[in-house]
BAVEX-526441 format. One record per residue: x, y, z of N, C-alpha, C, O, CB in turn. Coordinates in pm, whole numbers, plus 50000, padded with zeros to 5 digits. Glycine has a CB too. Example, Ala and Ser with C-alpha at 12.3 -4.5 7.8 and 13.67 -1.06 7.14 Angstrom:
BEGIN
513194943150780512304955050780513204967050780514244966850846511314955350905512854977550708513674989450714512905000350787513415011450804514084994050572
This chain:
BEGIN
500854988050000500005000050000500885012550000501865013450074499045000150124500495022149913501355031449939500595043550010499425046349981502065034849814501435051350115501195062950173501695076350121502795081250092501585061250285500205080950124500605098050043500715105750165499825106350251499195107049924501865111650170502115120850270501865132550252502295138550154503155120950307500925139350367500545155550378501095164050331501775170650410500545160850481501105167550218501985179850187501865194650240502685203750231501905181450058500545194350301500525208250387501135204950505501545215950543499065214850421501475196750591502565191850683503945195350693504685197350789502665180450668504105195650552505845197450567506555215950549506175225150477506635185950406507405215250623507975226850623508115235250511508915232950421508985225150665507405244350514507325258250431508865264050403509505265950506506385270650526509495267050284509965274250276509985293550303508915298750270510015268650205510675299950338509985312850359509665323750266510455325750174510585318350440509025328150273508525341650141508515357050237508095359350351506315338250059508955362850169509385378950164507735385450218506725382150154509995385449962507645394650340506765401050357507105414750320506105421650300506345398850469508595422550301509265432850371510355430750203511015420550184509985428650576510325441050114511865444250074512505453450106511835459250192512125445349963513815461050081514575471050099513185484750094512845491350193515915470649970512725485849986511715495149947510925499750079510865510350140510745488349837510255485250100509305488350243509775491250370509235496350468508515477450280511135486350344511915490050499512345505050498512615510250606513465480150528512415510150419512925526250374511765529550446511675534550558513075532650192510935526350373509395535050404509245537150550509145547650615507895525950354509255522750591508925520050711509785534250831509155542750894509465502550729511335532450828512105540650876511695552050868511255557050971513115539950837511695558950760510595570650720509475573450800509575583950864509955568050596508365566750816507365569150907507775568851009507525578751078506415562550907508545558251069508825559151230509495574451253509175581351350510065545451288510295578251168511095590551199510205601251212510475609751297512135593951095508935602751128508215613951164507005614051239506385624651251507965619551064506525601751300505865600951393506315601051528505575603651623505305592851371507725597651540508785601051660508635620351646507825626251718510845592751614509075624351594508945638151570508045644951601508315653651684509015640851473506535644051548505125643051586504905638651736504515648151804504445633051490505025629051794504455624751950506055628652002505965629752124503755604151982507305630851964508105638252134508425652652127509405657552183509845631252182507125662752019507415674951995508865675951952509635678752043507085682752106509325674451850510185675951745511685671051816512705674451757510115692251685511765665251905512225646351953513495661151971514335664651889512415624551792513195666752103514485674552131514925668952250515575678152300514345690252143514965661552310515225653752419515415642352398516165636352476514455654052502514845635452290515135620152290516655614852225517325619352132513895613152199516905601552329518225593952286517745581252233516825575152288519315591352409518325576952129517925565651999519015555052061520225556752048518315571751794518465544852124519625534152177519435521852062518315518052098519295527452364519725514551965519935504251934520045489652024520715491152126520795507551880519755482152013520015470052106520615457551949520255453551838518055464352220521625456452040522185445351913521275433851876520235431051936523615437251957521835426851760522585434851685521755442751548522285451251476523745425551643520785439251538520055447751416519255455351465518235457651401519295440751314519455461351591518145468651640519465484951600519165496451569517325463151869520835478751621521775490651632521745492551469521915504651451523465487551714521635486951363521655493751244520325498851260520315511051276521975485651113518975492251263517865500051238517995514751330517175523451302516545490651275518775516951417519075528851452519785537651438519915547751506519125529051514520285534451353521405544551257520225550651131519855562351119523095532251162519885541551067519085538550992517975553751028517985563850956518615522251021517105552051151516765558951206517245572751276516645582851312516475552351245518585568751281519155585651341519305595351238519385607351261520755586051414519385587251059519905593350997518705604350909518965614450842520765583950935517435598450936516325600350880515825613050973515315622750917515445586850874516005612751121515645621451211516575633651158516015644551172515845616051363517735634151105518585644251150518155651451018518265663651003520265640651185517735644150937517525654250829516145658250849515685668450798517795648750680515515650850917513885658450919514385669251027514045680851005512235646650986515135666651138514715679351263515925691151204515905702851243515115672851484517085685351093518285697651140519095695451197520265698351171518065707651210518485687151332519845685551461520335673351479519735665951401519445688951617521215666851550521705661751532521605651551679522345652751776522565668451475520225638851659520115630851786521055624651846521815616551793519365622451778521045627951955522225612552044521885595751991520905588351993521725610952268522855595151960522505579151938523945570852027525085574152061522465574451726522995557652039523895550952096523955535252089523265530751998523835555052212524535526952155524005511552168524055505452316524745507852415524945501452072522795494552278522715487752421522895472352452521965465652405521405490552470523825465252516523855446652479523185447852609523125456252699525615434152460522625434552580521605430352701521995419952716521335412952793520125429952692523145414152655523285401852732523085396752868522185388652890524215399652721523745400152946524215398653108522715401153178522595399953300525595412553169521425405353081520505408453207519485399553137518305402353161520005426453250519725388553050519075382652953518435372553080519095371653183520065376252813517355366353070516425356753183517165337753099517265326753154513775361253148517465341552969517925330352913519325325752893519705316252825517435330552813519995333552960521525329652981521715321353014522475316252932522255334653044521525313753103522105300453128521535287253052521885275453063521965298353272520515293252970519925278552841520785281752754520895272152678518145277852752521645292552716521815292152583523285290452555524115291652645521245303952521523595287652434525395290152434525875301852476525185311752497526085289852296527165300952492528015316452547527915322952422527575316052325529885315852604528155335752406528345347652323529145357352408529525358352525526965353852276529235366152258530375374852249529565383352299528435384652253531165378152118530205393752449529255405952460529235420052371530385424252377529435410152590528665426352316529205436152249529125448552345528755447152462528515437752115529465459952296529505474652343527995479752358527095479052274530355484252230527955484752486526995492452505527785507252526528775509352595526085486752623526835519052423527615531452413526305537552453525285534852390528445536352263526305544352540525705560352601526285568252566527435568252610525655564352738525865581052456526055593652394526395602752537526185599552654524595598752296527035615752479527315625352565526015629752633524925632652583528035636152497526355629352739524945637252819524025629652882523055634252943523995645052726524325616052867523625604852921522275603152912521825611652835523845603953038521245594552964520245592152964519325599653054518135599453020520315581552973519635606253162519075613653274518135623853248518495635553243520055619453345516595619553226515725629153255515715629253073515565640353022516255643653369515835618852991515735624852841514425610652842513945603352929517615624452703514205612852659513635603752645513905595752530514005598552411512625607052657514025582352612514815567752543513855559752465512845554452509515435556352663514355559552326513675553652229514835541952186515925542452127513165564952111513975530752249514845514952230514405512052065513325511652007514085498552364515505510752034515195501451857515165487651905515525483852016516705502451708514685480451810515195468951777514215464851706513125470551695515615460651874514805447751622514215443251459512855435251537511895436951462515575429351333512525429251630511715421251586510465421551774511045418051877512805404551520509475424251781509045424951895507955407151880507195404351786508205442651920508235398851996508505386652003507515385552161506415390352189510325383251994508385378052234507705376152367507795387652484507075387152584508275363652424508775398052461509015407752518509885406652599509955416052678508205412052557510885395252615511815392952739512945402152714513615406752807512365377152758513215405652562514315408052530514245425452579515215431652624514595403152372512835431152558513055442252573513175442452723513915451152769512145450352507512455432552828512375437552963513995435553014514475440853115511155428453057514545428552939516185428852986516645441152961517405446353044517215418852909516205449452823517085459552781516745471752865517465481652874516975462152628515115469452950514595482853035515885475453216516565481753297511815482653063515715466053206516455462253340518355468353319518955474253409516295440853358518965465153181519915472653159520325484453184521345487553246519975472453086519165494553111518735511753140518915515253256519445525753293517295516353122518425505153332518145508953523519385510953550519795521353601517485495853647520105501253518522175504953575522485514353503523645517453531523635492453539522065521153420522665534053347522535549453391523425557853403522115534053218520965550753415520585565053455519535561853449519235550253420520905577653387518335574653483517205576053497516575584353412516615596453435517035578553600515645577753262515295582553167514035590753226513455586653326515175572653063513595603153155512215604653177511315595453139510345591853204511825614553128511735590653001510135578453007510795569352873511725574552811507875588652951510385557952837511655548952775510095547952638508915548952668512545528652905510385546752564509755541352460510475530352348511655526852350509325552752399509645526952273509775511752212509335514652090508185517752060508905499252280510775513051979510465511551785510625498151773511405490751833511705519951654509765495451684510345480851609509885480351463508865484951412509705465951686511335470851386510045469851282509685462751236509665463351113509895474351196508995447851323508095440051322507525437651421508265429551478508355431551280506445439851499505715433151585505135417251546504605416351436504645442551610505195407251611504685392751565503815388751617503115379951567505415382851571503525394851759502895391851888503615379251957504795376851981501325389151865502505372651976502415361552123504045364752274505095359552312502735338852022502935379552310503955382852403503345373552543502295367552567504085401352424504555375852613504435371652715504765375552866504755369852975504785364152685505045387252820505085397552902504185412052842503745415452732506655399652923504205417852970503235435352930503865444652894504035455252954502495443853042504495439852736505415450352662504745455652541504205448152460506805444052615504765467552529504115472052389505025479552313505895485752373502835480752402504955479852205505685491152127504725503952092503525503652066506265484751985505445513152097504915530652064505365529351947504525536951897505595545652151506145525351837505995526451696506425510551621507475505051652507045539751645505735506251552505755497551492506035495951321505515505251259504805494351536506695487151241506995488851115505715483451045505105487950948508335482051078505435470851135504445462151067504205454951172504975452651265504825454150942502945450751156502305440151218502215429151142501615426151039501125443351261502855424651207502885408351151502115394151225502755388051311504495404351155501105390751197500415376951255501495368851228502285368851134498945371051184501385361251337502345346351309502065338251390501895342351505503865346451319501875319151353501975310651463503355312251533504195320651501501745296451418503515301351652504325300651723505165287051645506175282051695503735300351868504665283051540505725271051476506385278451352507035270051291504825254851414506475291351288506685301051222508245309951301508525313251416505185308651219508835310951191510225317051216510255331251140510445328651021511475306651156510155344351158510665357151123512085359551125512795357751223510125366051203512435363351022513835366750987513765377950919513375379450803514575356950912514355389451028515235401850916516485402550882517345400350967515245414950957516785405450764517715410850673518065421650659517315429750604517515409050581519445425550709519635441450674521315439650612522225432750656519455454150844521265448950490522235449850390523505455150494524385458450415521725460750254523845456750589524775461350709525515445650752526705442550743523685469650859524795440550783524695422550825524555413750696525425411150612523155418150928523665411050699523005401250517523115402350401522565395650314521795400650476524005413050388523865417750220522875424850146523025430750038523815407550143521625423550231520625426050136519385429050260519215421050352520385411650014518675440050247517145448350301515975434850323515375430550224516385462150144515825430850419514465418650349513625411350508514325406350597515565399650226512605411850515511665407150592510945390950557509835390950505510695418350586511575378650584511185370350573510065363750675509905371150772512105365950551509205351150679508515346950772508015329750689507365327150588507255359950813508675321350789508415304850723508855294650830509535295250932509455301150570508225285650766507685273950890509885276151019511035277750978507225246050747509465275251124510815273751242511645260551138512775261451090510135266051462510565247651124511375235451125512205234950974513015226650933510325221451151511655247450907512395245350753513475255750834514475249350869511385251850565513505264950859514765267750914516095264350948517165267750899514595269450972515665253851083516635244251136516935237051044518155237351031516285236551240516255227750938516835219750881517385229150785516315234750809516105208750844517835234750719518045243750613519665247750678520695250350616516705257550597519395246850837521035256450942521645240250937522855238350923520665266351194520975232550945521885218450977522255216050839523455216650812521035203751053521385213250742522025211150560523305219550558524285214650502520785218950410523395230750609524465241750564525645234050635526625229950574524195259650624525385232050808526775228050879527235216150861528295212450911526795228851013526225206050760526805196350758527315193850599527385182650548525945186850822527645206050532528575211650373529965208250411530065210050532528535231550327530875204850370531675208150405532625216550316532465216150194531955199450452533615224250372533865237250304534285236250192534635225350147534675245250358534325249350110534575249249959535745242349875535755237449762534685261949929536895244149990537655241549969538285228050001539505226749989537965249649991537335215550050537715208450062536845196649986535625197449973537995209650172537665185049935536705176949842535605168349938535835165650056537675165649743534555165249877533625158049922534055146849938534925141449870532645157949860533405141850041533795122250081533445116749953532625121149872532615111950225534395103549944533865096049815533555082849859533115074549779534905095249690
């Protein structure tokens, strides 16, 4: 007897929600609705959180400076060390956290980053802030919301809203990192297998088993 196997079962390859085009855009709006709600963002500091939250904030500083004239503090923030998942995960490299001249004290902190998820990542990056100074009031860009949070985190500007199951993998792309501008979203398990096919290549330069 033969068995036909489910083909809606098997792992999705991923398809593009997001190109370079829409991510422009996207940056664009966030920059002038930041402008719009912190009265022409004369107080606010643009922190990045690695590692693509710190390009989307360049990205973003660069868009502000030509809309206001002036010239925002920007900076970066690693959250490693205040992460709730440190001890599940492999070690990593910590990167630089940079606070601009004038510090955080009494301004207002606009956290970047690529992808808003369960919210742990940001409540590490507000627990980070706390060892730094005392913001007037911290706000939250992203530019994907996915949902299924799990904590009481919201974002004040968003790129996109994105629905997604929890067996679904989001991947951004930024030409800084990836080569190339791009918002993907496809099944987690085509993922993994797709990261294991790759590590188990072996390199270019060496011949294949025979």
């Amino acid at each position: 007897m033969t068995t036909v196997r489910d083909s809606s079962s098997a792992p999705r390859p991923p398809h593009q929600v997001l190109d370079g085009t829409d991510i422009a855009r996207v940056v664009t709006r966030i920059a002038h609705e930041i402008v719009e709600r912190a009265k022409g963002a004369e107080d606010v500091v643009l922190l990045g959180i690695h590692t693509r939250g710190v390009h989307l904030a360049r990205r973003l500083h660069a868009r502000l400076t030509q809309i206001t004239g002036r010239e925002i503090p920007l900076g970066t923030l690693d959250i490693t060390m205040y992460r709730d998942d440190l001890r599940l995960k492999p070690a990593r490299a910590l990167e630089h956290t940079e606070i601009p001249t004038g510090g955080i004290d009494g301004k207002l902190v606009i956290l970047i980053d690529d992808v808003l998820f369960s919210g742990r990542t940001i409540r590490a990056a507000l627990d980070a802030l706390s060892d730094i100074g005392r913001p007037r009031a911290v706000q939250l860009a992203v530019l994907v919301d996915r949902g299924h949070r799990e904590l009481p985190i919201r974002a004040d500007y968003v790129g996109k809203n994105l629905p997604t199951s929890l067996r679904e993998a989001v991947q951004v792309q930024l030409s800084d990192t990836d080569g190339r501008d791009a918002v993907l979203v496809g099944d987690r398990d085509y993922a993994a297998r797709s990261s294991q096919a790759l590590a188990a290549q072996p390199p270019a330069d060496q011949p294949l088993p025979e």
